[in-house]
C-alpha positions as CSV (number, residue, x, y, z in Angstrom):
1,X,8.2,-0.6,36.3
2,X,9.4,1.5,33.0
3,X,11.6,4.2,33.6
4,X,12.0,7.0,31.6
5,X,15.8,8.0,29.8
6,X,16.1,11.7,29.7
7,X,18.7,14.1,28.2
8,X,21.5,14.9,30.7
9,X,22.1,18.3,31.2
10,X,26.2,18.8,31.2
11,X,27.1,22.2,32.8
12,X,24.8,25.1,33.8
13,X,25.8,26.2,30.3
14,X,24.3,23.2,28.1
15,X,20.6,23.7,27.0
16,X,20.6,20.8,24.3
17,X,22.6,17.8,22.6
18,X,22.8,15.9,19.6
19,X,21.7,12.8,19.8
20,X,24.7,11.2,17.4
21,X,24.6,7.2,17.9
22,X,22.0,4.4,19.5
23,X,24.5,2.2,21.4
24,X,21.6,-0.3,22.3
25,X,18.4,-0.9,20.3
26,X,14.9,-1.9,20.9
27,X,14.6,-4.9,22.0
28,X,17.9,-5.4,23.6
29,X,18.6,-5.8,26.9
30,X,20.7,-3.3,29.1
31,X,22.1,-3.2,32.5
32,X,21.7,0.0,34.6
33,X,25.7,1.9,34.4
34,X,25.8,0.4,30.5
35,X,25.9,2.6,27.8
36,X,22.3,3.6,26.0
37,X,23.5,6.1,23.4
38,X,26.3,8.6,22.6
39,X,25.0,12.2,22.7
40,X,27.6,15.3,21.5
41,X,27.4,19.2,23.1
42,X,29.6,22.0,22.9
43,X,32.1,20.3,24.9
44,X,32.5,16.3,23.8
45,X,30.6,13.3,22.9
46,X,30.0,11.7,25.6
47,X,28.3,8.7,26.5
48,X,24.8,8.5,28.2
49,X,24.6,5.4,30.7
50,X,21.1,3.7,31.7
51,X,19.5,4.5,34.6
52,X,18.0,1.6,35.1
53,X,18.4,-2.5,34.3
54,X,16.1,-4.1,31.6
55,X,15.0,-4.0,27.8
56,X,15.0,-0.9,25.7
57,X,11.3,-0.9,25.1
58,X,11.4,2.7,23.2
59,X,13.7,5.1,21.6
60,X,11.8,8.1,21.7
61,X,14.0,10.3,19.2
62,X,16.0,9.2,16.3
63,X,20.1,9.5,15.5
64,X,20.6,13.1,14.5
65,X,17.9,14.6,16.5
66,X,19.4,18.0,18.5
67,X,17.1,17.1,21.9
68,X,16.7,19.8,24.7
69,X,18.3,18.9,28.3
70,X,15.9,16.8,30.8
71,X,14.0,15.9,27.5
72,X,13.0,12.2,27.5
73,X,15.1,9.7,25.0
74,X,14.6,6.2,25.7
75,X,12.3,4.0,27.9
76,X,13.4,1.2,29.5
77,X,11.3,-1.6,31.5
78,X,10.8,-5.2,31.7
79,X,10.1,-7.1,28.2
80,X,6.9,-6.9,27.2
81,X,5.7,-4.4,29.5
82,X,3.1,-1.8,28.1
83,X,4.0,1.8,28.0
84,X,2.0,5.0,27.4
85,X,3.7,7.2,24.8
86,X,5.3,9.5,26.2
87,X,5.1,13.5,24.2
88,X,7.1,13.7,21.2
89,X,10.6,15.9,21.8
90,X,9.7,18.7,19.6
91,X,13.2,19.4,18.0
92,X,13.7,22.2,14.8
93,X,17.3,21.4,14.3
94,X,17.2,17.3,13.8
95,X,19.1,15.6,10.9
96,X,19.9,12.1,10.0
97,X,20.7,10.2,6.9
98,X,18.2,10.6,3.9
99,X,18.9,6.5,3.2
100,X,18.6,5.5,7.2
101,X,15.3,3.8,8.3
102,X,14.4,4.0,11.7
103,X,14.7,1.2,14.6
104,X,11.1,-0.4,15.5
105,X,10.0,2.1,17.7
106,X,6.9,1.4,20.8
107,X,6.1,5.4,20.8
108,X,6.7,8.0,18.5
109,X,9.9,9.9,17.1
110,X,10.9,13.3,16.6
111,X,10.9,13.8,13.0
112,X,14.2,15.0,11.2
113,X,13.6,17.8,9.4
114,X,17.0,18.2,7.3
115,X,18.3,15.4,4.9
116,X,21.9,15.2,4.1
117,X,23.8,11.6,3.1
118,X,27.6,14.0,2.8
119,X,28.8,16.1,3.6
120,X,28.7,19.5,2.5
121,X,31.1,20.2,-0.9
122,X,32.7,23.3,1.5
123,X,32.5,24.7,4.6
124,X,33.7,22.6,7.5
125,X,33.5,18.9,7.8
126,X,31.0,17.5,9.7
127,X,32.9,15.1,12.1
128,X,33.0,13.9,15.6
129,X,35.5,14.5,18.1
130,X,36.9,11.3,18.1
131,X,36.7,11.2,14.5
132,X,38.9,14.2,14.1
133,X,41.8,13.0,17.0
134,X,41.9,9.9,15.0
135,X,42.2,11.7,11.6
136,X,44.5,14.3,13.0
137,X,46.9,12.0,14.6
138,X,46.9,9.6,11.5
139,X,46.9,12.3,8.8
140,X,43.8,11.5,7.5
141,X,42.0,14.4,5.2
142,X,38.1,14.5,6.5
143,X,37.1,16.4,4.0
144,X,37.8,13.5,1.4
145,X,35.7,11.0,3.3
146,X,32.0,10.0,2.7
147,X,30.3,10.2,6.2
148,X,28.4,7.5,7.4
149,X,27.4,9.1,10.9
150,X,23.9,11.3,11.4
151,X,23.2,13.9,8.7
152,X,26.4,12.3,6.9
153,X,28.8,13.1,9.7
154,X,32.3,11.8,9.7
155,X,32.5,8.7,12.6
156,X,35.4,6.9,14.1
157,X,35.0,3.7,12.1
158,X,35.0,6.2,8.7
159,X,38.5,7.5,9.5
160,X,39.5,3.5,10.3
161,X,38.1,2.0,7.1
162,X,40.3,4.8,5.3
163,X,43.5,3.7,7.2
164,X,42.7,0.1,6.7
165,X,42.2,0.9,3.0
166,X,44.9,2.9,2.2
167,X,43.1,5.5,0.2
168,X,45.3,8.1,-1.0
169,X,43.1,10.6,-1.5
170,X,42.8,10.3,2.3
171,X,45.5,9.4,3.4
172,X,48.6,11.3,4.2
173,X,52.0,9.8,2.4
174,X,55.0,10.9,3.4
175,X,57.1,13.3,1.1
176,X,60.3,13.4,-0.8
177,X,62.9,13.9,1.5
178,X,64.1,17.7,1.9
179,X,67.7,17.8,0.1
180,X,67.9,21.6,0.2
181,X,66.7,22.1,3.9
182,X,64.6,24.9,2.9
183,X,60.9,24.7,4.0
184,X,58.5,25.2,1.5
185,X,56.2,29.0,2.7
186,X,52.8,29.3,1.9
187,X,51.4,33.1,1.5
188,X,47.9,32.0,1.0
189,X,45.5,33.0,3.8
190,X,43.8,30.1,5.3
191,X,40.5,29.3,7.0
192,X,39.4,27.9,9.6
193,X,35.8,27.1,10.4
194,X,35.7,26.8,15.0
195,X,34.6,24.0,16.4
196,X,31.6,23.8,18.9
197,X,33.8,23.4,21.5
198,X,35.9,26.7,20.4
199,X,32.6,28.6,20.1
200,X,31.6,27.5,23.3
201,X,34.3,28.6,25.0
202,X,34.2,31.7,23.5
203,X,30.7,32.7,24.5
204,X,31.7,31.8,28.0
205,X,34.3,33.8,28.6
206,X,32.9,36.8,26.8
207,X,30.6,36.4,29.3
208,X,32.7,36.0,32.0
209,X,35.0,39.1,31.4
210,X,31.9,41.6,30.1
211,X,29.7,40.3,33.5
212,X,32.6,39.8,36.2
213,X,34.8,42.2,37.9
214,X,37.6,40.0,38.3
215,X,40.9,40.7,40.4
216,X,43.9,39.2,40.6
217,X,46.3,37.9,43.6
218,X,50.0,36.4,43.0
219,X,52.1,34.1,45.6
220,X,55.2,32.4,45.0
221,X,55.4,29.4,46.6
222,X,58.1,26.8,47.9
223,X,58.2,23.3,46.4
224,X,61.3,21.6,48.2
225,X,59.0,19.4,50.0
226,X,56.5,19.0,47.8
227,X,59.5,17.3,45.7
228,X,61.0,15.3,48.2
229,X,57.9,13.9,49.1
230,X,56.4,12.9,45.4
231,X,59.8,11.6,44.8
232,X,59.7,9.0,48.0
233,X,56.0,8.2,47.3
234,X,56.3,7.6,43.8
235,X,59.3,5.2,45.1
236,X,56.5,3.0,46.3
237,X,53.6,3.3,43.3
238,X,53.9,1.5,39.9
239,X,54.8,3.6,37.1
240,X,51.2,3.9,35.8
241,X,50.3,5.0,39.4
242,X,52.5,7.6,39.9
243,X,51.7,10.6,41.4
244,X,52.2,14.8,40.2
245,X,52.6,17.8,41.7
246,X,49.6,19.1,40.0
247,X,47.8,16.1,42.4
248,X,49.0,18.1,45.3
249,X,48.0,21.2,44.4
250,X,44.3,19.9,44.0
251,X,44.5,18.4,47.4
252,X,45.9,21.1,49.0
253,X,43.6,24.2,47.4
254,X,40.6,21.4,48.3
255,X,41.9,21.4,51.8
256,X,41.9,25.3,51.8
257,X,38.6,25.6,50.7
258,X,37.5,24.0,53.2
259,X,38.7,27.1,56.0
260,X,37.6,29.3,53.0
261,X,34.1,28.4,52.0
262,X,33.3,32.1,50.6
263,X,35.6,31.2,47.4
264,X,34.1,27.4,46.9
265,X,30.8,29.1,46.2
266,X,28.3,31.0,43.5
267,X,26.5,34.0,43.2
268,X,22.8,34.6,42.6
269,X,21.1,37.8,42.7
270,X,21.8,39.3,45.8
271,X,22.7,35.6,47.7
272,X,26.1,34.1,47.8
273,X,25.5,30.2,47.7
274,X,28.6,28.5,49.6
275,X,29.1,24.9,48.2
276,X,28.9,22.4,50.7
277,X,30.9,19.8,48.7
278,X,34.7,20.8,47.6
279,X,34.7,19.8,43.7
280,X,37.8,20.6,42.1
281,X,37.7,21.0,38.3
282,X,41.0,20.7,36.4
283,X,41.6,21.8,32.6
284,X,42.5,19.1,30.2
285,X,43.6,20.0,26.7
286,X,41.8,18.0,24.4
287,X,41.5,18.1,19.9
288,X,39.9,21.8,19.1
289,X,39.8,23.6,22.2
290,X,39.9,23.0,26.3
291,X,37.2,21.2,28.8
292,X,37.3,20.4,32.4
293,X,37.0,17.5,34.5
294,X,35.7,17.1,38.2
295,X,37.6,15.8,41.0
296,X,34.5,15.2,43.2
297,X,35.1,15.6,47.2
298,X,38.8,16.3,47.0
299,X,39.2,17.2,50.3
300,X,38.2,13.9,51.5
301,X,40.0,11.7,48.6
302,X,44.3,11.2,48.6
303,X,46.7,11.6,46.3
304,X,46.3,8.4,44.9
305,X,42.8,8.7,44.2
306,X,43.0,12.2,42.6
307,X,45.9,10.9,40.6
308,X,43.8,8.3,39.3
309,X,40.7,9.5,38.7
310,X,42.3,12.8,36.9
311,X,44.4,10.2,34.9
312,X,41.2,8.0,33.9
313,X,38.7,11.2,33.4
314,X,41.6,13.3,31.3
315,X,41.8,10.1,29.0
316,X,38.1,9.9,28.2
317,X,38.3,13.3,27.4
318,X,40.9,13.1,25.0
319,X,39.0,10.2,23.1
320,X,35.9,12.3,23.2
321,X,34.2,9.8,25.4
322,X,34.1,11.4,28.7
323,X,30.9,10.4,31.4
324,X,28.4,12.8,32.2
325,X,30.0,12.9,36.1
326,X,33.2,13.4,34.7
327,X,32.3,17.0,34.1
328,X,29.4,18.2,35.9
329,X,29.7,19.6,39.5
330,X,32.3,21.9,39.5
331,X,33.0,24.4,42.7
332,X,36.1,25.9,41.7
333,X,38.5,25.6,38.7
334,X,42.3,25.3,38.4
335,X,44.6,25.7,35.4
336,X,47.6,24.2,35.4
337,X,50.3,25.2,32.7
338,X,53.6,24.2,34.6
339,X,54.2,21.6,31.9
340,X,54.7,24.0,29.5
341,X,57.4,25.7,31.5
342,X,55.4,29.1,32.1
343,X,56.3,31.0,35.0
344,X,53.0,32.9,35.8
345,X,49.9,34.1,34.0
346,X,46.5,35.0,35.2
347,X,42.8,32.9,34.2
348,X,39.2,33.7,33.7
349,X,36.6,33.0,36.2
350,X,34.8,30.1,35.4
351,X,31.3,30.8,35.7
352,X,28.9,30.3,38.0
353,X,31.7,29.7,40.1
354,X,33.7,32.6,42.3
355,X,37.3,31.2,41.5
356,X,39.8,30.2,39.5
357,X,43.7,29.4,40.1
358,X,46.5,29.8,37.8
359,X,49.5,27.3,38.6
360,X,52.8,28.1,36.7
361,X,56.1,25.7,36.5
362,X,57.8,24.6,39.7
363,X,61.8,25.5,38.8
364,X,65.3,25.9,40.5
365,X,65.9,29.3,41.0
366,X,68.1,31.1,43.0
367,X,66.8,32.3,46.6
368,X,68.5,34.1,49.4
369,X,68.1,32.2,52.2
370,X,69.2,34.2,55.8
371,X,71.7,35.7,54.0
372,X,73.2,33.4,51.4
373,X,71.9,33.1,47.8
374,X,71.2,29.0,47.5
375,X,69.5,27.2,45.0
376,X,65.2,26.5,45.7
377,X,62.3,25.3,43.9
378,X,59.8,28.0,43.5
379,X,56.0,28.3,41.7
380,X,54.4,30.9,41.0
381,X,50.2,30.8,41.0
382,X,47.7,33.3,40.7
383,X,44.1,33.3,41.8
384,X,41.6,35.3,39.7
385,X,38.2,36.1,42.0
386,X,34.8,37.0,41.0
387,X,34.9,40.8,42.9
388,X,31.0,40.6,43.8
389,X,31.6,37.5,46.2
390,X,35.1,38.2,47.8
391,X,37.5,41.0,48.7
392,X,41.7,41.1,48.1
393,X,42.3,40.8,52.2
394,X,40.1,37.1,51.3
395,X,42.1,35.7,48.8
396,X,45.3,36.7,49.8
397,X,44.8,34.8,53.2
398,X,43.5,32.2,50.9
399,X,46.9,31.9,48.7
400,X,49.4,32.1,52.4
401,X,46.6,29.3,53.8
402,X,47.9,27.2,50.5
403,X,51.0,27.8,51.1
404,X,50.8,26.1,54.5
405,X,49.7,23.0,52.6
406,X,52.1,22.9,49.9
407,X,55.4,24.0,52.1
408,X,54.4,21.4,54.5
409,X,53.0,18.6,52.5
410,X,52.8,16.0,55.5
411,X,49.6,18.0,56.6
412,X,47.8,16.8,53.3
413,X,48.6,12.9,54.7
414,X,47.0,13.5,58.3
């Protein structure tokens, strides 16, 4: 029986996507878990897997179209079975190439209703996420490049045919060496048109600061242990394996939801919602902005499966090709800027959710311990908390409940 491909929705934030590539066509056949087509939202392109095993028997909108969420995109069945036609996706904002002819299609299209075949002669380029990390890390100038993506977008393979070609109005060269050691200082203003991403970010934590009374609790923590025991477990793990303390602090503030359900939860109206799954988002930086992953169920997973799912979902990320899953589902949020050796600072409440912790750098420092000043390992992290769903008293036997975990990591093992 045919089964209808709809729009995933990404967030309680996302309300439509572009639809930017058709990974299979009509006519070919797909298994359920393979890739159908590669949508783009505020936060990433990502890549929409089938539901389902069989032929692509329809694509019911074209490359370009902007498509709501839970809007219907492709059909797939068994070849040769007959479909009804399922309502056309009504969408103002669609765009593809004025030179591209659409794929044989068994029910109707949304119609485009903007032409472009380049991109615009100013104003930002139009690009894709991947298609800007490659550029960016390869020197590449977008804004020389003829687009051969939706509506004249800028795709991955554009960037790489530039590379391959050498084209120096494209390509970066390096300079003259500096003789003088003097670095040339520009005065000019310059501009910089925000990414979706940026803008979506923005309008979220607007949002979040105008709508939420946040507070904000501080504890230091100990990390001896914590340490010593990454250090003997990484003895055992292959280097690719290998285990970080940021891994311990999702375990552990997983762990301590559990005995503190009032901050793993939502507000609606005048009801609190408790989550009854502990999914533990983590921020990954990523080309233009910041986006989260899920750790799904971290309570129940170890180390070594947080490590490697974090590992694998913070690498699609950075490509731009992260999984629907990979960022849906999120109970509570952590930030994690110890790499970046900074001691303390405070974070915005994620919304919907009622939490958000703050994790500095772990660092020798001296301590007095009974007496004598001795050399320790001490973090800092700061939980902010959505006022309207908990209370001070809550989270600060929240942050002395982590503590238990993290100053005595062989509870996480048992």
């Amino acid at each position: 029986m045919a089964e209808t491909i709809n729009m995933p929705k990404l967030g309680f934030d996302m309300a439509e996507g572009l639809l930017v590539r058709w990974v299979k066509q009509v006519g070919e056949n797909i298994n359920k878990g393979d890739v159908l087509a590669e949508i783009e939202t505020d936060k990433a392109t990502v890549e929409v897997e089938s539901s389902a095993s069989g032929v692509v028997l329809s694509h019911i909108v074209d490359q370009g179209s902007i498509v709501p969420v839970n809007a219907p995109i492709a059909i797939v069945g068994a070849e040769g079975e007959k479909v009804d036609a399922p309502a056309k996706v009504e969408s103002g904002k669609s765009e593809v190439k004025a030179d591209e002819k659409p794929a044989p299609q068994s029910a109707p299209t949304a119609a485009p209703v903007a032409q472009t075949s380049a991109p615009a002669a100013s104003g930002p380029v139009k690009a894709s996420p991947l298609a800007r990390k490659v550029a960016k890390d390869n020197g590449v100038n977008l804004a020389s490049l003829q687009g051969t993506g939706p509506g004249g977008r800028v795709v991955r393979k554009d960037v790489e045919a530039a590379l391959s070609s050498g084209q120096p109005s494209a390509v970066s060269r390096p300079s003259a060496p500096i003789t003088n050691y003097q670095l040339p200082v520009s005065t000019e203003d310059k501009v910089i048109a925000t990414t979706k991403l940026r803008q979506a970010i923005g309008r979220r934590l607007v949002e979040s600061k105008q709508t939420i009374p946040h507070f904000y609790v501080t504890h230091e923590y100990k990390m001896e242990a914590v340490m010593e025991m990454r250090k003997q477990i990484n003895a055992y793990l292959p280097e690719n394996e290998k285990v970080s303390v940021n891994d311990f602090i999702i375990k552990a503030t997983a762990l301590t939801l559990r005995q503190f359900p009032n901050l793993n939860a939502t507000i609606k109206g005048n009801e609190i919602i408790q989550f009854g799954h502990v999914n533990v988002s983590v921020a990954v930086t990523v080309p233009g902005g910041l986006m989260t992953v899920v750790v799904k169920d971290a309570d129940v997973k170890s180390l070594r499966q947080i490590s490697g799912e974090i590992k694998a979902m913070a690498g699609r990320a950075r490509e731009g090709k992260v999984k629907p899953e990979d960022v849906d589902g999120s109970t509570f949020s952590t930030s994690n800027l110890g790499m970046y050796d900074v001691e303390e600072f405070i974070a915005i409440v994620n919304p919907p959710e009622a939490a958000i912790l703050a994790i500095g750098s772990a660092k020798e420092t001296p301590v007095v311990v009974n007496g004598e000043i001795k050399i320790g390992s001490r973090m800092k992290a700061t939980i902010s908390v959505d006022h309207r769903v908990s209370d001070g008293a809550e989270a600060a036997q929240f942050m002395q409940k982590l503590a238990e975990f993290l100053e005595n990591p062989v509870r996480m093992l048992v």
